[in-house]
N, C-alpha and C positions, 0 to 999 in steps of 0.2 A: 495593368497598373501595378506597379511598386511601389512600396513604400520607403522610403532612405531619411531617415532621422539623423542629424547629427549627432553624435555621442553627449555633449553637452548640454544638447536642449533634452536627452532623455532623462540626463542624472537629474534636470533642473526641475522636470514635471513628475518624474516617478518617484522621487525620495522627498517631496516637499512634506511638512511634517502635516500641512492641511490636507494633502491627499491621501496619506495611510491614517488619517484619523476620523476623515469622516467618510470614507468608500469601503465597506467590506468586499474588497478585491481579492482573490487565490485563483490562481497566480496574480499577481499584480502587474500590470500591462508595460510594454517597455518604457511607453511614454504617457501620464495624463497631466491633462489642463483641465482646472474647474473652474467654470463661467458661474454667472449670477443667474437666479430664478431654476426652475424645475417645469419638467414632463407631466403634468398631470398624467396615471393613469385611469382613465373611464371605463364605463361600458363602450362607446363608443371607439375604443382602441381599434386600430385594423392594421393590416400590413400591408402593403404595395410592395410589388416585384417586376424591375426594369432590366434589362440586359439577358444574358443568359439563364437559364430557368428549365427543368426537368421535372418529371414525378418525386423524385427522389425527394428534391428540394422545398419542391409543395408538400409534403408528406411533414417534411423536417419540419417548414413555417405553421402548421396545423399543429407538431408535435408542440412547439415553442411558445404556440396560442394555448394550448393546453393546459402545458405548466405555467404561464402566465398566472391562468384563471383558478389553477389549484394556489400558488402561492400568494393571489392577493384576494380569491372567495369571489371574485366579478364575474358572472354572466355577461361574455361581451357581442352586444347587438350593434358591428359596427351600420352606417350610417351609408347605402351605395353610393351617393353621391356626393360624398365628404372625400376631402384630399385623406392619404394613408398618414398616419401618423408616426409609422412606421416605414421607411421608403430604402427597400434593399438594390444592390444592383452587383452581380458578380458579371466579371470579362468574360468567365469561362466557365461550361458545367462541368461534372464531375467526370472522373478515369471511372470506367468501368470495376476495374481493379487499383485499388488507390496505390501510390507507390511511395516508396521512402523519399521524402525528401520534392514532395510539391510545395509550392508555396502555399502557405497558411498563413498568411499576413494577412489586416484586414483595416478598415479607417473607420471608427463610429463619433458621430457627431451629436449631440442632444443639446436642441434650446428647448424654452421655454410653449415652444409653438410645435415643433415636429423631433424626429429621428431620422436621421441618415446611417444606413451603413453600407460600406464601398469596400472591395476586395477583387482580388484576382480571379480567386477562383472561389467555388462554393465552401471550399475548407476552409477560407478565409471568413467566410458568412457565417460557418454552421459555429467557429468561436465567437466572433462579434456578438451573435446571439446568448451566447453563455456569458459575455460581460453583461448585456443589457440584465438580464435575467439578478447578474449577480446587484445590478444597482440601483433595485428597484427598493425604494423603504417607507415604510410605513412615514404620515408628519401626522402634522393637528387637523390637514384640510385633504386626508386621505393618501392613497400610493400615488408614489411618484418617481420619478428618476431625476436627478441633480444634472442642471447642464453641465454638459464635459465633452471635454472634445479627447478622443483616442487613439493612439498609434502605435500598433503593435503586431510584433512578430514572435517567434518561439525561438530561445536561443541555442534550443539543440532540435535536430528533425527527428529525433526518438525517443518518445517518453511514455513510456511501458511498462506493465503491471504482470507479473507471473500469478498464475494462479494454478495452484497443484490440486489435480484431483485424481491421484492417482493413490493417494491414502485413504482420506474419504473424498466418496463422490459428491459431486454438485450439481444438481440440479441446472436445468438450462433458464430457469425463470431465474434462478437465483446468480446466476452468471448475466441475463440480459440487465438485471438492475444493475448490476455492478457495471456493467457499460455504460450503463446511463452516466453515473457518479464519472467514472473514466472522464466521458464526453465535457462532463460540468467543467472540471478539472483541466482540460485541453490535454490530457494523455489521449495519445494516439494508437498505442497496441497492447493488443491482451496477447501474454505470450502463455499459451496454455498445454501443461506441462500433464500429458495427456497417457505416458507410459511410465511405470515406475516398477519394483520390484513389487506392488501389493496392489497393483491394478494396470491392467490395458482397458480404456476406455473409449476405444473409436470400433466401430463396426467395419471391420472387412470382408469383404465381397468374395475374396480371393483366399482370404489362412482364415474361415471360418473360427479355428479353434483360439485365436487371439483372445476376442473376446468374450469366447462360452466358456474355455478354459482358466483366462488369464483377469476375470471381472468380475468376480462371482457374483454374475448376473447381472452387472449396472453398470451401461456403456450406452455411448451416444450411437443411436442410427445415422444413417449416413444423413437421410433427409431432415434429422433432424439440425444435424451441422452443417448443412447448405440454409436454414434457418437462420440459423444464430449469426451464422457469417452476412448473410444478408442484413439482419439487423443493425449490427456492428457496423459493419460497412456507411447505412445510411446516419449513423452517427457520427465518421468521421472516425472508427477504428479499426484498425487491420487485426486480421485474428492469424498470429505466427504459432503454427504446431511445432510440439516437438516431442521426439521420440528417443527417450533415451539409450545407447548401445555404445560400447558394446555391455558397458556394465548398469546396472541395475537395472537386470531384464530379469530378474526372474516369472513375473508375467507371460512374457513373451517363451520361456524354455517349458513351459508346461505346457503349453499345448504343442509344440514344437521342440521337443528335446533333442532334436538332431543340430539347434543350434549353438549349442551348447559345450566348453570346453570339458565339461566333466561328465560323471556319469548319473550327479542327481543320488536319490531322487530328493524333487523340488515342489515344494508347497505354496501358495501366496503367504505363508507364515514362516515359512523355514528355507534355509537355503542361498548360496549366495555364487550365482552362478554367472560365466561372462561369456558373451558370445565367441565362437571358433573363428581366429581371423585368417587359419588356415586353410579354411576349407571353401572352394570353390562351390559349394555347393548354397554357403551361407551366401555370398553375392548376388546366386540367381535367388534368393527366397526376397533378399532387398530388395532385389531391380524388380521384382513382380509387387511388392511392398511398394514402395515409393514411388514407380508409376501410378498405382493405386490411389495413394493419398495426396500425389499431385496433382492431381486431378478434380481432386474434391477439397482441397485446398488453395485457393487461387493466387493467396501472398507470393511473391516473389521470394521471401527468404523461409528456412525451411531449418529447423534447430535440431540437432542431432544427438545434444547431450555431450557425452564424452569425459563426464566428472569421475570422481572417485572410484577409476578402475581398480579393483581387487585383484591382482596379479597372481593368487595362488593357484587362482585353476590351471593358467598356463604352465607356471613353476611346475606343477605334477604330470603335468600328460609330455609323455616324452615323444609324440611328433609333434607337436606344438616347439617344443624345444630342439628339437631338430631342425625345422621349417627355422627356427630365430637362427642358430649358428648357420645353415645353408646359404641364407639369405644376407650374410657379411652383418646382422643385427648384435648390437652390444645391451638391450635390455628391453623390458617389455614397453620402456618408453616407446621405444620403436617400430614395435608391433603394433601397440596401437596407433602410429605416425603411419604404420603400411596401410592400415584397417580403411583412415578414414580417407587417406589418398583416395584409394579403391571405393569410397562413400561419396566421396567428392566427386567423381565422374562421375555417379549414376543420379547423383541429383543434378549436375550441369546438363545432363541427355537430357533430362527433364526439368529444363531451363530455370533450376530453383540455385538459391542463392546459399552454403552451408552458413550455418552458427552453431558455434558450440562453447562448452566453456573453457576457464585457462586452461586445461590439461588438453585441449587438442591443438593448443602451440605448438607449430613445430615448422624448419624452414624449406621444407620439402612440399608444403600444400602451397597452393596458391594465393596472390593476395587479394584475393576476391572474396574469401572467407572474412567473418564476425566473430569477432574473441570476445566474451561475455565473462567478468570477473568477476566472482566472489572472493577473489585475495584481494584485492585493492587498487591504489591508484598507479602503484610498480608494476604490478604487471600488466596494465590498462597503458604505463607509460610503455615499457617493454614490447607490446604488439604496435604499439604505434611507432614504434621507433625500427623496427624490421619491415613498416609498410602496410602493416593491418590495421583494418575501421576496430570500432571495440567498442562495448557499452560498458556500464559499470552497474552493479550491481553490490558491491560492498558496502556495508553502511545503508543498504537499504529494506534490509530484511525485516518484512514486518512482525516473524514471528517469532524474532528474539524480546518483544514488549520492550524497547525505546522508546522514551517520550518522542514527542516530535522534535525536541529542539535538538537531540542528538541528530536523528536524522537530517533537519533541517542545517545543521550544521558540514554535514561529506556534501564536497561538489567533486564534481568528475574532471575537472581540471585544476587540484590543490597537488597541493602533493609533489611525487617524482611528475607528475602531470605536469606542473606547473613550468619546467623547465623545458619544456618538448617548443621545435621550433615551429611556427604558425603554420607550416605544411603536415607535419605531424599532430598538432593540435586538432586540424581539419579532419582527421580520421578517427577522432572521439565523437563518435554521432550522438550519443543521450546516455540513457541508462533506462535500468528497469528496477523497482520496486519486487520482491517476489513475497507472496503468500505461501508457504508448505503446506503440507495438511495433516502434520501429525496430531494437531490437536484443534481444528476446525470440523466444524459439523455445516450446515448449511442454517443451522439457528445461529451459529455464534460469527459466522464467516466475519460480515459484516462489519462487527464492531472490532474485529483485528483487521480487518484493512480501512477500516475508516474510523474520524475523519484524518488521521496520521496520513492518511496517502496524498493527502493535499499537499502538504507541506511538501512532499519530494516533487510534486507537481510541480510547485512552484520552484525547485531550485532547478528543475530541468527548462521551465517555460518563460524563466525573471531571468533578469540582468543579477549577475554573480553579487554585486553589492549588495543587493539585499541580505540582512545579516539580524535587522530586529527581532531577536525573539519575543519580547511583550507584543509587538505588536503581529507579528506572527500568531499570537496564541487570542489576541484579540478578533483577528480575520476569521480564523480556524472556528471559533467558537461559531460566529456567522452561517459560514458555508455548513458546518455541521447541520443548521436546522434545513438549512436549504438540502443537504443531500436526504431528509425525511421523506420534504415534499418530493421527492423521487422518487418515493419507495424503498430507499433502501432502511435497515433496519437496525443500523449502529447504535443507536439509543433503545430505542423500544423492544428490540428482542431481550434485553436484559430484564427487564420490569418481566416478562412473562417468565424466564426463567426464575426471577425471588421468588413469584407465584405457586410453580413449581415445587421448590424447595421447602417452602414452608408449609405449604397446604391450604395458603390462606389470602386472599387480598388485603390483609391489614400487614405490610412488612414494612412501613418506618423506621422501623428500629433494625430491619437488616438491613434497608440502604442504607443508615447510617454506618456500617461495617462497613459493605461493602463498596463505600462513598471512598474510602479513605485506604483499600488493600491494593492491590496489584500483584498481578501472576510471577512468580521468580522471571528471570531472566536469564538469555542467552540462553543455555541448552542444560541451564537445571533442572528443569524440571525431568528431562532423561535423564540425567542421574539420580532424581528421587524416583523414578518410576521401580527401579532395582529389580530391571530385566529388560526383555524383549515388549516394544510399546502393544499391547493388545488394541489392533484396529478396530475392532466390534464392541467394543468398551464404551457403555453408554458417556458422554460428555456434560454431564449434568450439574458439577459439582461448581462451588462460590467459586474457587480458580476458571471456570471454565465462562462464569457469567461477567466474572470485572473484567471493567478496560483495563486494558495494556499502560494506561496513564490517567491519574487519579487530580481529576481537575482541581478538588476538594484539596489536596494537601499540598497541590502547586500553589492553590492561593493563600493557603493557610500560610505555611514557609516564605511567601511575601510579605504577609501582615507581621511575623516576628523578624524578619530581617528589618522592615521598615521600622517596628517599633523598639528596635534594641540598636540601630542607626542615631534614633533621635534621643538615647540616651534614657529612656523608659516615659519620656514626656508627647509621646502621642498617645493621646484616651480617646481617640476614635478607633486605631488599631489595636488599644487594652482592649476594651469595650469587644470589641469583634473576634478576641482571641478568647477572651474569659467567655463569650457564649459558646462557642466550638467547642473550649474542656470541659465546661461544663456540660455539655448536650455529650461526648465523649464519657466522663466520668459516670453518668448515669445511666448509659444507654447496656450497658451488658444486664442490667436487672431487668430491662425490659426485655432484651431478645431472650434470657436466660427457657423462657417457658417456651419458646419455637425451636432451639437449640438443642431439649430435650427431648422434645417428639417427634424429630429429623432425624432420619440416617443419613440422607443428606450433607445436614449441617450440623453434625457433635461432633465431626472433626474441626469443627470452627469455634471449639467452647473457648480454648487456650488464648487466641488470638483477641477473642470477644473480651477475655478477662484482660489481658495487655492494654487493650484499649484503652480500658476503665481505668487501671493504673496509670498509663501515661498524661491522663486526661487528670486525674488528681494529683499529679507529682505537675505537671507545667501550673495549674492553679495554684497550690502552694511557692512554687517557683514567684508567681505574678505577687504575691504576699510578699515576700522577704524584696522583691524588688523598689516593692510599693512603699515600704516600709524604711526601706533604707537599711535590714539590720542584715548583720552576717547571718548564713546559715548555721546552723548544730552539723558537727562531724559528722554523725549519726545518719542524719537525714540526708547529707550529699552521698555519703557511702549507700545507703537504701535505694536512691532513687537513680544511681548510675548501675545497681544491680537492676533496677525494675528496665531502663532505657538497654542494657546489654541482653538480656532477657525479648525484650521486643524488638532487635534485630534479627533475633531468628525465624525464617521462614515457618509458617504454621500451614499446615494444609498445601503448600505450595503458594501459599501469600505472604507476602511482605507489605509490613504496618507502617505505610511511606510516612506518618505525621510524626515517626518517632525522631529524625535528624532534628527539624525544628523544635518539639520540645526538649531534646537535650542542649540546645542552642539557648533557651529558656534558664535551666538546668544551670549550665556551664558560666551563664552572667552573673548569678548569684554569685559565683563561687570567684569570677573578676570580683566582682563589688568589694567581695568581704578579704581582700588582699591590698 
């Protein structure tokens, strides 16, 4: 069974403003219809399964009764001889090894009396199930699901999360949650960035010293990643490894410094060394390498890295430089273009598929490869346009702290994209989201990939027209509580970390700080580290407990653009600004006495004090507005020193409420002209 929606009747059911307003949908499905009446659900809920059917799939409907019963508190005793209330039916069970690009379309039906969901294949069921999940809501006469009829498909076949644990490690519990959230979400791969210069993380069999030398001590066993992949798997996600070469291996040249273009010597802290692409000798250590992890990797595609080679080792060793003018080569571009040729067969022998990123563009590999962009939609158009598939990944990096709606804003076909012709468009398969780890621990992972990774969700799993940010941020807040009941820890590991920092469960007064800060952005915070990042370095500090986007000041910044819209005559949006500065304006007196007995948090005195000021410069602002009268010279000059003053980053936080109270600030100063 397929599905074929007219484009019409999609735009007509999925943008109607009754469907984005009463459905907390992420992604939001290609096509919904809302009917009249509602799903009770009971104890008595059950599910039925007709057509094709597996353990895997029974595993999955147990999983999906589970979180049912954790997200509505029901012990459900269904009824054996009651019709299913629940009635699934897929054509077809699942690939052993799931492949790019199965069909994952699915048809969910909800009246007021049962549920139908119909699909091709089980990947179609295992989403269907994540819509159901997502439409269940609390009324007056208990949980329920809203009749709606669904039709949906995913508009790109690859939507993918990197997760780097080659800075700090991850844990495998704390990686199987994040599958989970994946799954909610309908991303389909975790690209696990499992080699890096400050850790090799996989157990080989074969170069022992990878991981005894190059992990210092904490690396996954083989058996425990035939686990995780098993997991993943019955969730509907492919786990793509990748190993990056020839450069940022220093990992890999300490236990093995024969692959290596220099002479070392090479620390997991020092050093910056790239593999020998001259030497025959490095080949055979691959093809013994990548048989290896073919093997125990069952994905079809197989990611190689290939980013930000450092060309100096080559520069200095004069047979490396011999071997490039021998070989008719004009620069190290080209070396690494011979490298990964020579990379490319030995992963074809071993029937895997390469990916790498932009820099292993070149038109000497075949086009069979994945060109993975962190430059953007140019060179995502560029590979497409020489004949290569490609993800994109620009614009989705979580650990530059983007709000969502920047994110939510880059699609993988804008751009130099947008001009590519529908043959070349076709070989834009998705993108991927990536997490780094220079500054994630396994407390904080979490709340930097969520709930922001939804929203890329959805731009890879929705029709491109979605574009509402309000109501984006309205969805977003939804699914938030829903990825809790999963276990994951986006919200709640921060509350233990206040705890933490202060010594105390009474921290009111620092979530109200830290309600309203946000970590610098893009790659400031390496320039305030002012040095080499120390990986062993506890993560404990306010920058390291806030979210990446401060719900608190997004709503705040609506309430004064609404109420200086209406010309200062909305006193429900006063009213709700005046308790914020006010709850602002007082609140450094009370953190003042945790701020002190913190080494922790006295790097956070500065910031605390900014608060307070800005929180009584917008009140006196709401005065002279209220009032009608011009401000004193004095006072506008004071309080654009206090508003210039709380732009500066403190501790690595930025005091996001400060734009809007200068917005406060800046109207007075219209008024009295």
């Amino acid at each position: 069974m397929r599905i074929l929606i007219p484009t019409g009747l999609i735009l007509v059911f999925s943008f109607s403003g009754v469907a984005q307003s009463q459905l907390s949908l992420m992604p939001i499905p290609a096509s919904v219809q809302i009917g009249g009446g509602q799903l009770a659900i009971t104890q008595s809920f059950s599910v039925g399964v007709r057509g094709a059917s597996d353990p895997v799939l029974d595993s999955e409907i147990q999983r999906f009764q589970g979180q049912l019963s954790r997200q509505t508190g029901i012990p459900f005793r269904p009824q054996p001889s009651a019709a299913p209330t629940l009635q699934i039916h897929a054509d077809h069970g699942r690939e052993s090894v799931q492949k790019q690009g199965e069909d994952e379309s699915y048809e969910l039906t909800v009246s007021d009396s049962a549920a139908q969901l119909n699909a091709p294949t089980q990947l179609g069921i295992l989403h269907g199930l994540q819509t159901f999940l997502q439409l269940v809501q609390i009324t007056p006469n208990g949980f329920a699901v809203p009749a709606v009829t669904v039709w949906d498909q995913p508009r790109f076949p690859w939507r993918g999360l990197l997760i780097d644990v080659s800075r700090h490690f991850i844990p495998i519990d704390v990686l199987k949650r994040n599958v989970d959230g994946l799954a909610a979400v309908k991303m389909n791969v975790l690209h696990w960035h499992l080699s890096d210069d400050q850790g090799f993380r996989v157990e080989s069999k074969k170069f022992p010293r990878l991981q005894e030398m190059g992990s210092d001590g904490m690396y996954y066993t083989q058996g425990e990643i035939r686990d995780f992949i098993a997991y993943a798997h019955q969730r509907g996600v492919r786990i793509v490894p990748e190993f990056d070469m020839p450069g940022h291996s220093r990992s890999w040249v300490i236990g093995y410094p024969e692959l290596a273009s220099g002479t070392g010597p090479y620390t997991l802290e020092s050093g910056d060394p790239i593999m020998d692409p001259t030497r025959e000798a490095t080949y055979k250590f691959l093809d013994k390498f990548i048989g290896e992890m073919a093997k125990l990797f069952p994905d079809a595609y197989f990611h190689i890295g290939g980013d930000e080679v450092d060309g100096k080792e080559w520069d200095k060793n004069p047979k490396i430089q011999e071997f490039i003018h021998a070989h008719g080569m004009k620069s190290n571009q080209d070396l690494q273009a011979y490298f990964n040729q020579r990379l490319q067969k030995i992963l074809a022998k071993n029937h895997k598929i390469m990916v790498g990123w932009d820099e292993i563009l070149h038109p000497d590999l075949p086009k069979t490869i994945v060109v993975q962009s962190w430059r953007g939609q140019a060179s995502l158009a560029a590979a497409a346009k020489q004949g290569y598939s490609g993800l994109l990944s620009f614009g989705y990096y979580l650990d530059l702290m983007w709000p969502a709606a920047r994110h939510y804003a880059v699609d993988p076909m804008a751009d130099a994209a947008a001009t590519l012709t529908p043959e070349e468009k076709s070989r834009i398969l998705g993108g991927e989201s990536c997490q780094w780890a220079e500054w994630v621990t396994p407390e904080n992972i979490d709340s930097h990939i969520w709930p922001r990774n939804a929203v890329i969700a959805e731009r890879l799993w929705s029709p491109p027209e979605l574009k509402d940010a309000a109501s984006m941020y309205t969805r977003l807040n939804a699914v938030s509580l829903d990825l809790e009941w999963l276990g994951l820890t986006d919200r709640s590991a921060r509350q233990q970390m206040l705890y933490r920092m202060a010594g105390t469960t009474e921290v009111s007064a620092l979530r109200v700080l830290a309600d309203v800060v946000e970590p610098v952005k893009d790659y400031n915070r390496w320039d305030e580290s002012r040095g080499p990042i120390d990986f062993h370095a506890p993560l404990n500090r306010l920058i390291d407990a806030a979210y990446p986007e401060s719900d608190t000041a997004r709503q705040f910044a609506g309430l004064v653009q609404s109420f200086l819209q209406s010309g200062g005559k909305d006193p429900a949006a006063e009213a709700q600004i005046r308790t914020w500065l006010t709850t602002w304006r007082d609140n450094d007196a009370k953190l003042h006495p945790l701020l002190e007995q913190s080494s922790l948090l006295e790097e956070d005195a500065p910031i605390s004090q900014n608060l307070a000021m800005l929180g009584g410069a917008g009140l006196q602002a709401l005065e002279y507005l209220d009032k009608g009268q011009p401000e004193p010279d004095l006072w506008k000059t004071e309080q654009l020193a206090v508003i210039a003053q709380a732009k500066k980053p403190v501790a690595g936080l930025l005091l996001q409420v400060t734009a809007p109270v200068e917005q406060l600030v800046q109207a007075t100063v219209s008024q009295s002209k």
